[in-house]
py3Dmol code that shows the C-alpha trace and the ligand (Angstrom):
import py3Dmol

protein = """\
ATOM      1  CA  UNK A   1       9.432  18.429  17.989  1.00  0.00           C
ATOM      2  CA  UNK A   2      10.301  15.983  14.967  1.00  0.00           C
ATOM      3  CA  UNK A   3       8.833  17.159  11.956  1.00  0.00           C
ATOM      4  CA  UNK A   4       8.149  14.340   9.170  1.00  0.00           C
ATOM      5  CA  UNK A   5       6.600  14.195   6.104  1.00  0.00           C
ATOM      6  CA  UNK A   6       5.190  10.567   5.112  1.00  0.00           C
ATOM      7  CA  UNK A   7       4.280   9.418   2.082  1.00  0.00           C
ATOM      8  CA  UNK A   8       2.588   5.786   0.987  1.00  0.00           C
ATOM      9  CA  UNK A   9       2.548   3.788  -1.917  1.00  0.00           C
ATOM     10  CA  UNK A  10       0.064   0.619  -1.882  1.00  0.00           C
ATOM     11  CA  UNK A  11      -0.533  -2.477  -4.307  1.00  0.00           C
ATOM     12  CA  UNK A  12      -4.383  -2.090  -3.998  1.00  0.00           C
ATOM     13  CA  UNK A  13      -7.570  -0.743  -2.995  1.00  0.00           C
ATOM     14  CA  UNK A  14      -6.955  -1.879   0.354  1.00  0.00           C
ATOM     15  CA  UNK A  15      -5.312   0.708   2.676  1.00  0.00           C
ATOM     16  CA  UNK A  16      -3.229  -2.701   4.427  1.00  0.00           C
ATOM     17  CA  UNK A  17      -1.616  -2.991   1.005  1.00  0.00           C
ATOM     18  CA  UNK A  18       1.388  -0.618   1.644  1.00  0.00           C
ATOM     19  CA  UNK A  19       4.387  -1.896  -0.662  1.00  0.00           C
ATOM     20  CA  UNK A  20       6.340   1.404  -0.319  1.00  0.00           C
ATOM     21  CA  UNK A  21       6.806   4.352   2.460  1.00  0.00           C
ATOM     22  CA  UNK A  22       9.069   7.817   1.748  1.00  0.00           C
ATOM     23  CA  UNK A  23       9.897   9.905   4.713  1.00  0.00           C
ATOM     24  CA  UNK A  24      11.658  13.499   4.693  1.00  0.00           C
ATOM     25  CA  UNK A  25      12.865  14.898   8.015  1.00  0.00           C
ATOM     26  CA  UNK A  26      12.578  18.619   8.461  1.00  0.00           C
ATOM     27  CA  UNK A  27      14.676  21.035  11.136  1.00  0.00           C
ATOM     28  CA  UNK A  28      15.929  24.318  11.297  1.00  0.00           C
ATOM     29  CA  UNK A  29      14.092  25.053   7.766  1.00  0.00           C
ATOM     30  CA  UNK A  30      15.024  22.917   5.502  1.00  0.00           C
ATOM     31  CA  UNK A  31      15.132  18.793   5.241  1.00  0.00           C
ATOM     32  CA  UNK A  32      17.680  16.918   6.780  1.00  0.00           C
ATOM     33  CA  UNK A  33      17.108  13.158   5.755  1.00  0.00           C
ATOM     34  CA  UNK A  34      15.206  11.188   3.446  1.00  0.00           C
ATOM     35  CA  UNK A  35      14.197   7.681   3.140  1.00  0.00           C
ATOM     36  CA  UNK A  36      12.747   5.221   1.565  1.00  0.00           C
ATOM     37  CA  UNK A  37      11.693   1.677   1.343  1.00  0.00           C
ATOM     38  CA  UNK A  38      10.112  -0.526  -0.328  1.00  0.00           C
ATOM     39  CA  UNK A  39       7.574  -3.285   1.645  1.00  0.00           C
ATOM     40  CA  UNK A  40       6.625  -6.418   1.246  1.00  0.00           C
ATOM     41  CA  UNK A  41       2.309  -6.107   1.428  1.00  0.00           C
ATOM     42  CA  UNK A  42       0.616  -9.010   3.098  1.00  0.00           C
ATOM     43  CA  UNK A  43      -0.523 -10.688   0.045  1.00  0.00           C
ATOM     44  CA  UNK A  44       1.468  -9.936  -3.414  1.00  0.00           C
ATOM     45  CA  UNK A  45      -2.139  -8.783  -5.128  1.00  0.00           C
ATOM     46  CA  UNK A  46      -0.993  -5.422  -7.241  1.00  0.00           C
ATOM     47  CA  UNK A  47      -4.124  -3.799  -9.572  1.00  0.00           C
ATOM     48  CA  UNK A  48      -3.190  -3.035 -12.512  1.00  0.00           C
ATOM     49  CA  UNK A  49      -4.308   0.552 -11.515  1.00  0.00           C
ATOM     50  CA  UNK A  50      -1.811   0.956  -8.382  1.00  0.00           C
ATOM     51  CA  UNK A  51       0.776   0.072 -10.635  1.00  0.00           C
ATOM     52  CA  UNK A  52      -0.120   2.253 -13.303  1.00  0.00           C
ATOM     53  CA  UNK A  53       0.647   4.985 -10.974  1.00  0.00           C
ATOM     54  CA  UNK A  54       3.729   3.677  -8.730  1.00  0.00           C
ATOM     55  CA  UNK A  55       5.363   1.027 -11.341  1.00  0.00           C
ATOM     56  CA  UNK A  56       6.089  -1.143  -8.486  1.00  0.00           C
ATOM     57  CA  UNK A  57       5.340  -4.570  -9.237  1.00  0.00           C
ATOM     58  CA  UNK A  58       4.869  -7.733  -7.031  1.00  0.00           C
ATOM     59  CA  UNK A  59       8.211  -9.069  -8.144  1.00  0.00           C
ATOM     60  CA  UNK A  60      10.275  -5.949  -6.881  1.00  0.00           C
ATOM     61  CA  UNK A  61       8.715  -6.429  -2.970  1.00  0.00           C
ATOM     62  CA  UNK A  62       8.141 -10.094  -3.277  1.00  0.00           C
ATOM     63  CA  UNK A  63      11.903 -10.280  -1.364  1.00  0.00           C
ATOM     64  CA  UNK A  64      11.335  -7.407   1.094  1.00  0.00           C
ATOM     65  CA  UNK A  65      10.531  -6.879   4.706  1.00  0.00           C
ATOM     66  CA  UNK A  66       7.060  -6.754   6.231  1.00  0.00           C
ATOM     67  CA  UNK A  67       5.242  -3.188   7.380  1.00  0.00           C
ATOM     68  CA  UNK A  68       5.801  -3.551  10.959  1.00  0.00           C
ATOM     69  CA  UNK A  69       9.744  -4.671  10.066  1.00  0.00           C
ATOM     70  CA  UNK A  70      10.226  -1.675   7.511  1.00  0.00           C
ATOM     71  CA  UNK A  71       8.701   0.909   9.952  1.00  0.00           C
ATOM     72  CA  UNK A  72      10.049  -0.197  13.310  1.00  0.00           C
ATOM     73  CA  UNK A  73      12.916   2.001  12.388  1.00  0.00           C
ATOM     74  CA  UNK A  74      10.915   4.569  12.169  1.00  0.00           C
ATOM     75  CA  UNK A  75       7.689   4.577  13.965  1.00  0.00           C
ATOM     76  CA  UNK A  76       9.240   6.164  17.067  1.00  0.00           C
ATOM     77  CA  UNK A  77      10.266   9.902  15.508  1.00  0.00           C
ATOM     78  CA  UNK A  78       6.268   9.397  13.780  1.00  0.00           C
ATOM     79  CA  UNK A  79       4.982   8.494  17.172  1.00  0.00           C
ATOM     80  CA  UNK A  80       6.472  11.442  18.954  1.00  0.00           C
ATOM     81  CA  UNK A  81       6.982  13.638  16.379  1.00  0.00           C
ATOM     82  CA  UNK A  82       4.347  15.485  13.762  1.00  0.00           C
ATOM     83  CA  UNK A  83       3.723  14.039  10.852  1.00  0.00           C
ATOM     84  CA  UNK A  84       3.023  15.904   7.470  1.00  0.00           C
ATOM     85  CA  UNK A  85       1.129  14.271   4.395  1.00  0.00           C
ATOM     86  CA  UNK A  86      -0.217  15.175   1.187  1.00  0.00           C
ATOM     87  CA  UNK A  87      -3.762  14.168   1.730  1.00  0.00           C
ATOM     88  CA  UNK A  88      -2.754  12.743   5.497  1.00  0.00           C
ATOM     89  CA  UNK A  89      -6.168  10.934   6.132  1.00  0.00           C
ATOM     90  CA  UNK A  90      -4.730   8.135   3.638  1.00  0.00           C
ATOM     91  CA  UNK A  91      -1.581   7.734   4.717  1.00  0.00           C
ATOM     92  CA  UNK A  92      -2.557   7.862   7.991  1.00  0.00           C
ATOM     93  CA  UNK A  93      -4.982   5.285   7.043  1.00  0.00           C
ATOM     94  CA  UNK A  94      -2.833   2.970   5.614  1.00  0.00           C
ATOM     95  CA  UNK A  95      -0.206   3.553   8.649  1.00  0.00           C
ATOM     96  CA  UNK A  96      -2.495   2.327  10.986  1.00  0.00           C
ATOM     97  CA  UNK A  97      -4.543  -0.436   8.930  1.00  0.00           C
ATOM     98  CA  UNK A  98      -1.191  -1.833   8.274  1.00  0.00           C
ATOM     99  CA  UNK A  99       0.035  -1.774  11.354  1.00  0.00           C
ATOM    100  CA  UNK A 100      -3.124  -3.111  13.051  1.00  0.00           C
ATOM    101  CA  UNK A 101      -3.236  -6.169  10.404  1.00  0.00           C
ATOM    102  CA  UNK A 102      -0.354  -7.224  11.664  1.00  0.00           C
ATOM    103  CA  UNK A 103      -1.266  -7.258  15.216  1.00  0.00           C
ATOM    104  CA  UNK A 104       0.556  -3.856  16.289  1.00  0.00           C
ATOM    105  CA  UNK A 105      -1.436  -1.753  17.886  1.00  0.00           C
ATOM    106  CA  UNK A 106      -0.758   1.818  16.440  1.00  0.00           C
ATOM    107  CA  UNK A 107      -0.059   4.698  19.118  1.00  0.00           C
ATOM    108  CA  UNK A 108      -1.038   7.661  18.897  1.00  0.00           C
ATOM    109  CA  UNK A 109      -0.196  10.048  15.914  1.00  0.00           C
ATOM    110  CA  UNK A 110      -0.248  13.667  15.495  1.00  0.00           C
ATOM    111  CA  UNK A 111      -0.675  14.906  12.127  1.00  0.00           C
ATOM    112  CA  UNK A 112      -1.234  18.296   9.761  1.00  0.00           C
ATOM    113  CA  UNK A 113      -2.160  17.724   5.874  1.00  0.00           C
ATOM    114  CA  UNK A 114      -0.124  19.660   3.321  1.00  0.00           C
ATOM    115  CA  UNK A 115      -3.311  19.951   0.971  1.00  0.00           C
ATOM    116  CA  UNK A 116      -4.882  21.971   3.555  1.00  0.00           C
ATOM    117  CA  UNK A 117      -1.944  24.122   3.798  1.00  0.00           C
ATOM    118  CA  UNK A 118      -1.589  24.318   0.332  1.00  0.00           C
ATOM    119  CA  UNK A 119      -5.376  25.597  -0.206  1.00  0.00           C
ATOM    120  CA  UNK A 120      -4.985  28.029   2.540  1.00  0.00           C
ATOM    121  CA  UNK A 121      -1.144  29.718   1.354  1.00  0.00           C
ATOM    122  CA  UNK A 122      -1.103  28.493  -2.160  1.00  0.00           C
ATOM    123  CA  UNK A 123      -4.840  28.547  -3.412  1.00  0.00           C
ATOM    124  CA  UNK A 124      -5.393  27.952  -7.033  1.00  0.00           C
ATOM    125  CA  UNK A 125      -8.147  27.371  -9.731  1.00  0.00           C
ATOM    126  CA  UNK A 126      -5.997  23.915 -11.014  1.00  0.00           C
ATOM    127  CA  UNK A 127      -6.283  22.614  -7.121  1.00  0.00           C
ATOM    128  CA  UNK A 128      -3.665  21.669  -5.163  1.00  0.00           C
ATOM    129  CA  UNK A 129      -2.442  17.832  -5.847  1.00  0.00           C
ATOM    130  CA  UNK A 130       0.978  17.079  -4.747  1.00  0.00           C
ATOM    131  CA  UNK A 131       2.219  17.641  -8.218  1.00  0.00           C
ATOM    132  CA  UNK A 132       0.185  21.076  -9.212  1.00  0.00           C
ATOM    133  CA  UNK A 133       1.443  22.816  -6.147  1.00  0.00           C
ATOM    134  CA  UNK A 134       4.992  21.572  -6.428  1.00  0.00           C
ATOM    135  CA  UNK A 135       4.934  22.692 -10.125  1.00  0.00           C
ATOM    136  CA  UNK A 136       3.804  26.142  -8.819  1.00  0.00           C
ATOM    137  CA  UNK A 137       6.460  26.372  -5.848  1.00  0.00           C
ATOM    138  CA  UNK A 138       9.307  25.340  -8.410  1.00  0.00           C
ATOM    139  CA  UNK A 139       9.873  21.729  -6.295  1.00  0.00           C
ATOM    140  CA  UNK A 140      11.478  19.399  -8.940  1.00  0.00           C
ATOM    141  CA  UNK A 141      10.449  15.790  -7.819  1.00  0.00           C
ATOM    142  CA  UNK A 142      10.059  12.733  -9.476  1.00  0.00           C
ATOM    143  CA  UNK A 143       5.966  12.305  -8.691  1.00  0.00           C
ATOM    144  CA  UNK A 144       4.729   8.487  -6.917  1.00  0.00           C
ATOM    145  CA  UNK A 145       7.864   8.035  -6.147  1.00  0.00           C
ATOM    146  CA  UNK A 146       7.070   7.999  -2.629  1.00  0.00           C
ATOM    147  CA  UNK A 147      10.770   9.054  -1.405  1.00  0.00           C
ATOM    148  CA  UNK A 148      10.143  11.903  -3.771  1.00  0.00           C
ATOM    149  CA  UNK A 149       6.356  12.670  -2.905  1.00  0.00           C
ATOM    150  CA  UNK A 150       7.688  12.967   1.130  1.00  0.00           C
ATOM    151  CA  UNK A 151      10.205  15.465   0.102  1.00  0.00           C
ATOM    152  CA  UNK A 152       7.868  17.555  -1.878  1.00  0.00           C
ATOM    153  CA  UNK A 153       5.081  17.369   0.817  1.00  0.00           C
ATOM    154  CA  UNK A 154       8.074  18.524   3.284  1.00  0.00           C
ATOM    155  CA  UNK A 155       9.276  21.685   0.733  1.00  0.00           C
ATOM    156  CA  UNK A 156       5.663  22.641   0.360  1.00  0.00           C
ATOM    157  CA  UNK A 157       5.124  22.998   3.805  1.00  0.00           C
ATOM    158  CA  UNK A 158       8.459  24.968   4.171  1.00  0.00           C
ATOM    159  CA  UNK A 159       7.522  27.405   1.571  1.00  0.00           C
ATOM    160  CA  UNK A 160       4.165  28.115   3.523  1.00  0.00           C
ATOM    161  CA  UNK A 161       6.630  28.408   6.502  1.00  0.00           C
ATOM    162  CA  UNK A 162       8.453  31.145   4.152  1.00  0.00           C
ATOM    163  CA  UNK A 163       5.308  32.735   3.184  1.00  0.00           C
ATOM    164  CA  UNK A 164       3.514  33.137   5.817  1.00  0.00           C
ATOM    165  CA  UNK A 165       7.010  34.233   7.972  1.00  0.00           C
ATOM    166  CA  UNK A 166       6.061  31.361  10.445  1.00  0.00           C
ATOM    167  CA  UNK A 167       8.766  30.517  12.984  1.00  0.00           C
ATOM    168  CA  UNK A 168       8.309  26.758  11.932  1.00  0.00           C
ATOM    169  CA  UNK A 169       5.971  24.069  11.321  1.00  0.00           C
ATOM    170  CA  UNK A 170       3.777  23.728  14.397  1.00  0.00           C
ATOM    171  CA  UNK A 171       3.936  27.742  13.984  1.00  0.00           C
ATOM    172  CA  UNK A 172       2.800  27.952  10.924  1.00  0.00           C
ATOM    173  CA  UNK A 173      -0.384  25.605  12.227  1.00  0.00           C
ATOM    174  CA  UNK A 174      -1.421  28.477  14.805  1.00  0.00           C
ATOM    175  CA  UNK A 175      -0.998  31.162  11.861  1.00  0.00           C
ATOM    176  CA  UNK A 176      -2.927  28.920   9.444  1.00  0.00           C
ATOM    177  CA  UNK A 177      -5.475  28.522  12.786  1.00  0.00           C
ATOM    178  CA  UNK A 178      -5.625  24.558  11.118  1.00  0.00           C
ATOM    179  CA  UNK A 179      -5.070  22.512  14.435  1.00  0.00           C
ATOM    180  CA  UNK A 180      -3.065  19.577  14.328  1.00  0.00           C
ATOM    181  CA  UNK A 181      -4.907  16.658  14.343  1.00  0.00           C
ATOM    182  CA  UNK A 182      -4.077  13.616  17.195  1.00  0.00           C
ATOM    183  CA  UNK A 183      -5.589  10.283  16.598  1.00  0.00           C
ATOM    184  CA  UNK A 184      -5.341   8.233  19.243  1.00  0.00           C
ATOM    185  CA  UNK A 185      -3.712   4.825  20.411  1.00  0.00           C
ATOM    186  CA  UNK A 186      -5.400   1.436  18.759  1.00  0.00           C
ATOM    187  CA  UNK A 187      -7.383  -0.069  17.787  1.00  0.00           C
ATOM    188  CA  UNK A 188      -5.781  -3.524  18.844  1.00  0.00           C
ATOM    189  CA  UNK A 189      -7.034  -5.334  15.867  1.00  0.00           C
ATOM    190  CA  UNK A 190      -7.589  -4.617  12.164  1.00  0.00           C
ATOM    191  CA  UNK A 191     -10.757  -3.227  11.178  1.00  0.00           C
ATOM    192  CA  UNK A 192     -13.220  -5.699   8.857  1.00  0.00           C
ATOM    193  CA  UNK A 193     -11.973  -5.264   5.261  1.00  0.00           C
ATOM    194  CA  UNK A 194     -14.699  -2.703   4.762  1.00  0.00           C
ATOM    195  CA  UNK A 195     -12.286  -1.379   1.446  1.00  0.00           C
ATOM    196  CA  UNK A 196     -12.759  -4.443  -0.509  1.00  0.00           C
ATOM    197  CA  UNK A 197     -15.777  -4.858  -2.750  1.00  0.00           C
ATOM    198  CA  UNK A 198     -18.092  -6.783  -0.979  1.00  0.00           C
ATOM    199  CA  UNK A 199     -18.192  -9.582  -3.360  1.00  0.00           C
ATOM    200  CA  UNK A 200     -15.246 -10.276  -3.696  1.00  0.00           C
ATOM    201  CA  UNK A 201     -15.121 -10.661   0.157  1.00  0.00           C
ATOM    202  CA  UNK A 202     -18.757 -12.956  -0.195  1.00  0.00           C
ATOM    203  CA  UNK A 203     -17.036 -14.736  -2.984  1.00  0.00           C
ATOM    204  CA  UNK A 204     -14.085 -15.585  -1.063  1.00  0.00           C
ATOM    205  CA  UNK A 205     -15.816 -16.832   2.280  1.00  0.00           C
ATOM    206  CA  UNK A 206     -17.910 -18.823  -0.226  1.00  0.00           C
ATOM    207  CA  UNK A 207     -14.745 -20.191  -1.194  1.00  0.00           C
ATOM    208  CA  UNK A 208     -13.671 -20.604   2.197  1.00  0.00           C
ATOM    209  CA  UNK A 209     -16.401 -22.859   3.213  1.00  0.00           C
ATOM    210  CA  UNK A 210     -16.833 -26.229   4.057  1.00  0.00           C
ATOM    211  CA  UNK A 211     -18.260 -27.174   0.698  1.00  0.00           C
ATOM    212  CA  UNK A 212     -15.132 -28.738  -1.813  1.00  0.00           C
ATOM    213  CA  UNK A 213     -17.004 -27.871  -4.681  1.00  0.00           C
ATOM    214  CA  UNK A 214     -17.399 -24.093  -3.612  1.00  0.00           C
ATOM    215  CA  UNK A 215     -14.240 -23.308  -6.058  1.00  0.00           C
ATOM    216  CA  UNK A 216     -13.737 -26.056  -8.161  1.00  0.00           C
ATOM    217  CA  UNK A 217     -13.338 -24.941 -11.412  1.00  0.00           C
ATOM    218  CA  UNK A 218     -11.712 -21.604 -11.266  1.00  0.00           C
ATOM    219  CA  UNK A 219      -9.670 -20.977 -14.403  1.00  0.00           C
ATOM    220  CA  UNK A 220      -6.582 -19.142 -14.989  1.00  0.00           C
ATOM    221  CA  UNK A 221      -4.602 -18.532 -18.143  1.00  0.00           C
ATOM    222  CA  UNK A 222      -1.288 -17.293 -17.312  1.00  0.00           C
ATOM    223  CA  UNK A 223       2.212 -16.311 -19.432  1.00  0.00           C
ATOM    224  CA  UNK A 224       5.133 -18.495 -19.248  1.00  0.00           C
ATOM    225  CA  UNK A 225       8.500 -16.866 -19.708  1.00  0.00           C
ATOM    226  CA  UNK A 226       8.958 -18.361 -23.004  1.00  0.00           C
ATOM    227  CA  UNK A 227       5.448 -16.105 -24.102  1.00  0.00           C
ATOM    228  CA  UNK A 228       3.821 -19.436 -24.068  1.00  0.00           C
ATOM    229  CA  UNK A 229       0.224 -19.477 -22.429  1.00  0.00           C
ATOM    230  CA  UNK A 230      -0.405 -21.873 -19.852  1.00  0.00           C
ATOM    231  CA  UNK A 231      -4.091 -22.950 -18.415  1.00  0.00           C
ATOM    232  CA  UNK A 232      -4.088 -23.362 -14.329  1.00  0.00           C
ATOM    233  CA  UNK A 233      -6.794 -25.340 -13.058  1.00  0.00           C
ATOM    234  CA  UNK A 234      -8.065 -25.849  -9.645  1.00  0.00           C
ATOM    235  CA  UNK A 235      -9.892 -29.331  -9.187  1.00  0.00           C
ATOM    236  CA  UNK A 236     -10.796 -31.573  -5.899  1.00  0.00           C
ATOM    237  CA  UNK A 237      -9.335 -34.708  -5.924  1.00  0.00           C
ATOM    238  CA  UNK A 238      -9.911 -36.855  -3.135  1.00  0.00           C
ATOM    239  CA  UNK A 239      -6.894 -35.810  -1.016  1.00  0.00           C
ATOM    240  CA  UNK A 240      -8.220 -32.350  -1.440  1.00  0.00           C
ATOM    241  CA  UNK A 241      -7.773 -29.274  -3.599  1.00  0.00           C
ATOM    242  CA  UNK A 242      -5.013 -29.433  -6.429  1.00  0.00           C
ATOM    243  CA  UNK A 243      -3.909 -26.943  -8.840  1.00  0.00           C
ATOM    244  CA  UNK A 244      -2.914 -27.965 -12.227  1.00  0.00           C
ATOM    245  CA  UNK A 245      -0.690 -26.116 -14.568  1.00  0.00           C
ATOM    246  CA  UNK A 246      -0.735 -27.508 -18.485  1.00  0.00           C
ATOM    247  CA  UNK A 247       3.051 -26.407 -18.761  1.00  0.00           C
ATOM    248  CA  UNK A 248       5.827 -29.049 -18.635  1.00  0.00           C
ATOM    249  CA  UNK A 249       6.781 -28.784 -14.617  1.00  0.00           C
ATOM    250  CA  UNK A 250       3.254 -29.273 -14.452  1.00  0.00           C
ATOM    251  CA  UNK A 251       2.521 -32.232 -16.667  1.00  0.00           C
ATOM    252  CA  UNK A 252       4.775 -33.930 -14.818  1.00  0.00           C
ATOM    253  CA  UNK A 253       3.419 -33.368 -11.372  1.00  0.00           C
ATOM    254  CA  UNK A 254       5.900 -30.501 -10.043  1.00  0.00           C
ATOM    255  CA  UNK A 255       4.358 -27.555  -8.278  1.00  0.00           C
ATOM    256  CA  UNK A 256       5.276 -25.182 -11.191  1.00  0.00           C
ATOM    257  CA  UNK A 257       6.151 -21.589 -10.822  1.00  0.00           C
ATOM    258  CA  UNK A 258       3.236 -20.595 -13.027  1.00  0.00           C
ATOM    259  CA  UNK A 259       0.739 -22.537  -9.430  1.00  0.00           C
ATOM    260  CA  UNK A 260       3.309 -20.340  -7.292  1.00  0.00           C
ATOM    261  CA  UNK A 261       3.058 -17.249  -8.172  1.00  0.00           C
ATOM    262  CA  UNK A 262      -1.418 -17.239  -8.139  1.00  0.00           C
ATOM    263  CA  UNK A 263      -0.417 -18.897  -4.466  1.00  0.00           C
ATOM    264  CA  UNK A 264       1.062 -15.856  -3.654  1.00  0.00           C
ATOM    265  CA  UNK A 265      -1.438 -13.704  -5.517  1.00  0.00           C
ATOM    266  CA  UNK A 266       1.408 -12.539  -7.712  1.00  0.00           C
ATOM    267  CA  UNK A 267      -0.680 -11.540 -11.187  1.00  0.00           C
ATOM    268  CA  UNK A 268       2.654 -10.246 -12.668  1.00  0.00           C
ATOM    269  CA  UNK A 269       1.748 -13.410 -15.810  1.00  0.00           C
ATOM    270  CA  UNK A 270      -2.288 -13.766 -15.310  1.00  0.00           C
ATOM    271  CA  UNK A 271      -3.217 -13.432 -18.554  1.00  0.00           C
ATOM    272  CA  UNK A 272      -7.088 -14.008 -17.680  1.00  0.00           C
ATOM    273  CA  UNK A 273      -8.903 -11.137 -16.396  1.00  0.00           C
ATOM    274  CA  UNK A 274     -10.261 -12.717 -13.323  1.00  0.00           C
ATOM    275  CA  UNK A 275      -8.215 -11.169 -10.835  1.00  0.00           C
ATOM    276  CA  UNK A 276     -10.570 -11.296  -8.090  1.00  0.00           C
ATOM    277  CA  UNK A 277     -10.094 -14.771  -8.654  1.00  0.00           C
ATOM    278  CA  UNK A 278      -6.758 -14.998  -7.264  1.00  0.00           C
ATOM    279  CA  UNK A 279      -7.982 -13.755  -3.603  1.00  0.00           C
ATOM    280  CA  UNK A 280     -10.752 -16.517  -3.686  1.00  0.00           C
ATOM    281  CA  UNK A 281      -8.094 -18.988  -4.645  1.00  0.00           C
ATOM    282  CA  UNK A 282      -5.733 -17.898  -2.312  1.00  0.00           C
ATOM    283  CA  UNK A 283      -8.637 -18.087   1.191  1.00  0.00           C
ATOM    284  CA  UNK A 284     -10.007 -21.464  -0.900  1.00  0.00           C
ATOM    285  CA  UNK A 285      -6.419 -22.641  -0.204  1.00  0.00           C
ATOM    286  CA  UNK A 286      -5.536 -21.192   3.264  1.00  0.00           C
ATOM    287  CA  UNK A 287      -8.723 -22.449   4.825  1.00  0.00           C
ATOM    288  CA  UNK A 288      -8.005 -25.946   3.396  1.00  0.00           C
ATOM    289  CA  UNK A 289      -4.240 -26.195   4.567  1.00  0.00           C
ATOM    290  CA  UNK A 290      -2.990 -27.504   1.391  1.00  0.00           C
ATOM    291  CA  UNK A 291      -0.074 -25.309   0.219  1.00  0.00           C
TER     292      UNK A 291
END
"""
ligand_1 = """\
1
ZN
Zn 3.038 -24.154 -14.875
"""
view = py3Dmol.view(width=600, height=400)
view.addModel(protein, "pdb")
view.setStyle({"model": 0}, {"cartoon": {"style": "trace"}})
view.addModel(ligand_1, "xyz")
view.setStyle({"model": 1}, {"stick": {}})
view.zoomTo()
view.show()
């Protein structure tokens, strides 16, 4: 049986936001491959938080393949094989949220977490997060990195392997009596953005109503690349929706870079703190066709 650890990285509070995946391959003891890659999330939203801890901005996965692209290569050694994460119900969560908000229904998955592991072979009063049990094993990894977080989930469930003088993995989950866990195939669909506060998600179908006036008036004050600050404004005209931008490209009627990037939710240069903004914006726009 193929033995994987997975790690995810994601650009928000949703668990559909995945913008990076690590994966470490273990067999006869040790790991034999590592990956990683980064993704291209369905909307280029990042909080400031998520990068904070990953330092992956929209910019560096703005050019990059889609989830179901990026894990096609590898969804059928996950799929048959067992899976090993550091905290597994979330990236098990975002594997199949992802998946399913795409339209691919996720099969079934078998899966053991390393924290349980950990807690059971490695106990201590500090806890055991991915980087306090790797500092007590010795595992030198670069931490949310999550090419590095896969390998270190991999080597800590190795060393329990070691410790506990398991014959392997799956072993080890008999000694440990911790039963794999199999989730299975589906659902078909993604599940109602239950993740995202709910109002921003009222705000948004506000915005996504009928009404033209709905939105009018959202603000933004965003960075040029000369430092400048620019003001984008979203007004109806009578041939619909139109965002303005007060920099030059703008003043003269060209769909500036500054209007691109809140189009495609990228708040790399949003200088105003309305992030939540940028979602409504973005529905506001989708619903009404106008680009
Ligand atoms: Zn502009």
């Amino acid at each position: 049986m193929t033995v994987i650890a997975l790690d995810f990285e994601t650009a928000n509070e949703r668990r559909d936001s995945a913008c990076a995946v690590g994966l470490a391959w273990i067999a006869g003891g040790r790991v034999v491959r590592r990956e990683s890659r980064l993704i291209r999330p369905p909307d280029l939203r990042f909080s400031p938080g998520n990068i904070r801890v990953h330092g992956i901005l929209p910019a560096d996965v703005r050019d990059k393949p889609d989830f179901p692209t990026v894990m096609a290569e590898f969804l059928p050694d996950l799929a048959s094989g067992l899976i090993l994460a550091h905290n597994a119900g979330f990236d098990l969560g975002v594997l199949r949220a992802s998946l399913a908000a795409y339209g691919v229904r996720p099969p079934a998955f078998s899966y053991l977490c390393t924290v349980q592991i950990a807690r059971r072979v490695f106990p201590a009063e500090e806890g055991c997060g991915l980087g306090k049990v790797a500092a007590r094993l010795g595992i030198r990894f670069a931490h949310h990195d999550a090419g590095e977080d896969a390998y270190a989930c991999a080597e800590i469930a190795l060393a329990a392997v070691r410790e506990t003088g398991a014959q392997d993995v799956p072993a080890l989950s008999r000694t440990l009596r911790l039963p794999i866990t199999t989730v299975p195939a589906g659902p078909d669909r993604a599940p109602p953005p239950q993740d995202q506060p709910a109002s921003l998600t009222a705000r948004a179908r506000v915005a996504a109503g009928a009404r033209p006036t709905a939105s009018a008036g959202l603000h933004f004050a965003v960075r040029g690349s000369s430092g400048n600050r620019y003001a984008v404004t979203l007004e109806d005209r009578s041939n619909g929706p139109h965002l303005r931008c007060t920099c030059m490209a703008g003043r003269y009627g060209t769909r500036c870079r500054h209007v691109k990037a809140l189009l495609d939710g990228d708040i790399t240069d949003l200088l105003s703190s309305n992030h939540a903004d940028v979602e409504v914006l973005r529905v506001r726009m989708t619903a009404t066709g106008v680009g």
